[in-house]
C-alpha positions as CSV (number, residue, x, y, z in Angstrom):
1,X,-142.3,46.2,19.0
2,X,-145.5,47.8,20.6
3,X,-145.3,47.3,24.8
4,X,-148.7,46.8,26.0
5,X,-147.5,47.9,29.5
6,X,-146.5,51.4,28.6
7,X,-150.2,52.3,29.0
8,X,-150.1,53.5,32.5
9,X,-146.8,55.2,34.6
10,X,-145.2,53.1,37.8
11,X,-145.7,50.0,39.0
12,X,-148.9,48.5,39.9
13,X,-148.8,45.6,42.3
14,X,-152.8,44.4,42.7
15,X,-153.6,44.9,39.3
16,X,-154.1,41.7,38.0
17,X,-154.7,43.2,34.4
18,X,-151.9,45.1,34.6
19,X,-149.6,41.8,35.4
20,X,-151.3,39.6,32.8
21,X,-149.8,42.9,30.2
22,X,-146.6,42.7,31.7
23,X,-146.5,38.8,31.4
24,X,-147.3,39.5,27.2
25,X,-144.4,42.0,27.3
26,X,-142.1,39.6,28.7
27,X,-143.9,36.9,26.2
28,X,-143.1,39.2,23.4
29,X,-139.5,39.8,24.1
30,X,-138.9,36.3,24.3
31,X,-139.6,36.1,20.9
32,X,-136.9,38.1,19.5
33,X,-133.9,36.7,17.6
34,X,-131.4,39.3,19.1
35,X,-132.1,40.9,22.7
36,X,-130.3,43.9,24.2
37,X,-131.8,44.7,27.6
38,X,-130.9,47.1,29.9
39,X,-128.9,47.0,33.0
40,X,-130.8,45.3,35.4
41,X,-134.1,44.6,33.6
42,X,-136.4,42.1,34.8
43,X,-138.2,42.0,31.7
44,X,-135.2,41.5,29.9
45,X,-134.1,38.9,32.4
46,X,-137.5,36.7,32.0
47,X,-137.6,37.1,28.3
48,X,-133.6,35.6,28.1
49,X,-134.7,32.8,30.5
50,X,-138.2,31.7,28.6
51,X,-135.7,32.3,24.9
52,X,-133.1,30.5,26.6
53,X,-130.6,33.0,24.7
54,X,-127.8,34.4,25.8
55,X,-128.3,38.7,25.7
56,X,-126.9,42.0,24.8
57,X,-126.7,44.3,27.8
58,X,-127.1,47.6,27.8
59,X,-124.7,50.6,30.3
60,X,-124.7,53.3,28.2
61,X,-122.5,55.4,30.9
62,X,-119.8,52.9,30.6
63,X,-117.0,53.5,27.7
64,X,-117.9,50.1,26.8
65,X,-121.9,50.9,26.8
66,X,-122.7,47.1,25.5
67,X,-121.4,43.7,25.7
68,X,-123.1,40.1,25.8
69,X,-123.8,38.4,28.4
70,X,-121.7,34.8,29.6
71,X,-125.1,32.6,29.8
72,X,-128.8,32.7,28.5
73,X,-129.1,32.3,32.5
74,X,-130.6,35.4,34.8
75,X,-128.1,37.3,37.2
76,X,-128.6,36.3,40.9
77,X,-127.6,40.2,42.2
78,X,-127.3,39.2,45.9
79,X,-125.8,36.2,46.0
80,X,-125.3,34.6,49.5
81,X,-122.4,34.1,50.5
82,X,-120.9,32.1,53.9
83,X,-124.1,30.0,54.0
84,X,-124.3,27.2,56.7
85,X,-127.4,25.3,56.7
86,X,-127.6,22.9,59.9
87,X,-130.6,20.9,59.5
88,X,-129.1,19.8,55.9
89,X,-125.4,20.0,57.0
90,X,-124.6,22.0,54.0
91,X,-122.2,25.2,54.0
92,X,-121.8,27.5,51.0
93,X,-118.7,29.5,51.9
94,X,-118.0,30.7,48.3
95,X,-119.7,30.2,45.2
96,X,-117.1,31.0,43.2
97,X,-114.4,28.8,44.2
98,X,-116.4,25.9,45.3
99,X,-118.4,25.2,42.0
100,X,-116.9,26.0,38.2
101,X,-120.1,26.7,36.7
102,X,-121.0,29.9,38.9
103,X,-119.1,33.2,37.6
104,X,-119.6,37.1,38.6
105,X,-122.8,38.3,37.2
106,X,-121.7,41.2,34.6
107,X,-124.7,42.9,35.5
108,X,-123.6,43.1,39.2
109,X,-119.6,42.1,39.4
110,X,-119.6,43.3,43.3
111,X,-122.0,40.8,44.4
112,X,-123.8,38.8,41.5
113,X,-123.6,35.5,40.2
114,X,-124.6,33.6,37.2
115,X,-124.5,30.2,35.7
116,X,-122.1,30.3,32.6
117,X,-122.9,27.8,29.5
C-alpha cells in the first residue's frame, strides 16, 4: 500500500493538509484484512480501532519479534493508577484487580493497559 504521508520527513503539527494525509493513511490501514503494526504506532493503533480487529505487533529486537495482540482495543501506555476523585467519590486503586476486563497492554507490560475481548 502507497502512504500518502511519506511525502515530507517529521511531524508537522499546523499543517492541516498534512493531517487530512495522515487521517487517509490511518483510513487506508483500516482497510486491511491482516494488520501488523509496529511497537507503539499510532497509526496502527487508529487503524485497529476504526477495523475493530484485533493486530499483529511488531518488536523485531525481541526473540519472539511478533505476536497478536489480546483486543481489537488501543493500549492505554500510562495508565493511572491510585486515582481518587472527590467531587465524584470514585477511587481507582488498581485497574487490574478491581475490573476483569482490563489486562497489561503487551505493547507496554510495565505500565499499560487494555481492554481484552
Amino acid at each position: 500500500m502507497h502512504c500518502r504521508l511519506h511525502e515530507a520527513d517529521g511531524e508537522q503539527r499546523d499543517d492541516i493538509r498534512h493531517a487530512q494525509k495522515a487521517l487517509v493513511d490511518m483510513w487506508l490501514l483500516s482497510l486491511s484484512d491482516i494488520l501488523l503494526t509496529s511497537h507503539m504506532s499510532t497509526f496502527g493503533y487508529s487503524a485497529q480501532g476504526l477495523a475493530g480487529i484485533t493486530p499483529y505487533h511488531l518488536k523485531p529486537w525481541l526473540n519472539n519479534a511478533c505476536w497478536q495482540s489480546i483486543s481489537s482495543d488501543p493500549c492505554f501506555h500510562f495508565a493511572p493508577h491510585q486515582v481518587h476523585c472527590p467531587n465524584d467519590n470514585f477511587t481507582l486503586r488498581d485497574p487490574l484487580k478491581e475490573t476483569p476486563y482490563i489486562k497489561k497492554c503487551p505493547d507496554l507490560p510495565e505500565t499499560g493497559l487494555q481492554l481484552a475481548e
